[in-house]
C-alpha positions in Angstrom: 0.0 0.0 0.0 1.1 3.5 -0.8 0.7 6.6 1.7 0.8 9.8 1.3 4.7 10.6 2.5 5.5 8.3 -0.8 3.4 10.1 -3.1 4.6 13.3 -2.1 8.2 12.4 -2.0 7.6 11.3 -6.1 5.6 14.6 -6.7 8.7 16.2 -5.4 11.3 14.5 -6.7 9.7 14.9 -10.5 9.3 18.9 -9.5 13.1 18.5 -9.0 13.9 16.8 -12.1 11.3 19.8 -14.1 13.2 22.2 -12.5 16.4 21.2 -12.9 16.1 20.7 -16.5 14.6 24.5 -16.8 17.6 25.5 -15.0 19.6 23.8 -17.6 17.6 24.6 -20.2 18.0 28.4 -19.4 21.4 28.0 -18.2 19.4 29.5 -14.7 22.3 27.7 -12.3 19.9 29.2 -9.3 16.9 27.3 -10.8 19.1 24.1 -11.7 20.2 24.3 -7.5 16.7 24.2 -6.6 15.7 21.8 -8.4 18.7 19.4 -7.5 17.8 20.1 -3.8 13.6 19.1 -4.4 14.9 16.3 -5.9 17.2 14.6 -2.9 14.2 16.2 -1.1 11.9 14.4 -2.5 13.8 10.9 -2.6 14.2 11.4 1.4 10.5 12.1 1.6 10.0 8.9 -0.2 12.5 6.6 1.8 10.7 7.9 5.1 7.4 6.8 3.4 8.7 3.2 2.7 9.9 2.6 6.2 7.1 3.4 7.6 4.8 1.7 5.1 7.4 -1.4 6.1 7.1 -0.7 9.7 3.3 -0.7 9.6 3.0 -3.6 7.4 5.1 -5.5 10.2 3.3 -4.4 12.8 0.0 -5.4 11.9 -1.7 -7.5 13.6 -3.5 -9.4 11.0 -0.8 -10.3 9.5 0.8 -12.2 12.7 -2.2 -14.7 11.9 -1.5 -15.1 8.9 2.6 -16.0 9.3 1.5 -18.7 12.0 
């Protein structure tokens, strides 16, 4: 299952990659920075979302049932 911290670490990370290629596009090195720092941003958003889709999914009680 996704949540929400994954989804928005993606959204970020592609508003990094946009904005980094504007950046180059326009030779904008400002614009290219920003859009280099959305995108680690954005993967870290994303890896804090997976553990703690990983965390819940261990947790659950349901699924202790289901392993015995």
């Amino acid at each position: 299952m996704v949540n929400k911290k994954q989804v928005a670490g993606l959204a970020k990370q592609l508003k990094g990659s946009v904005e980094k290629a504007a950046g180059n596009a326009t030779g904008n090195r400002r614009v290219q920075a920003e859009g280099v720092a959305d995108k680690i941003a954005g993967k870290m958003q994303k890896a804090y979302g997976d553990i703690k889709d990983k965390i819940r999914k261990v947790s659950d009680p349901a699924r202790l049932f289901q392993l015995r």
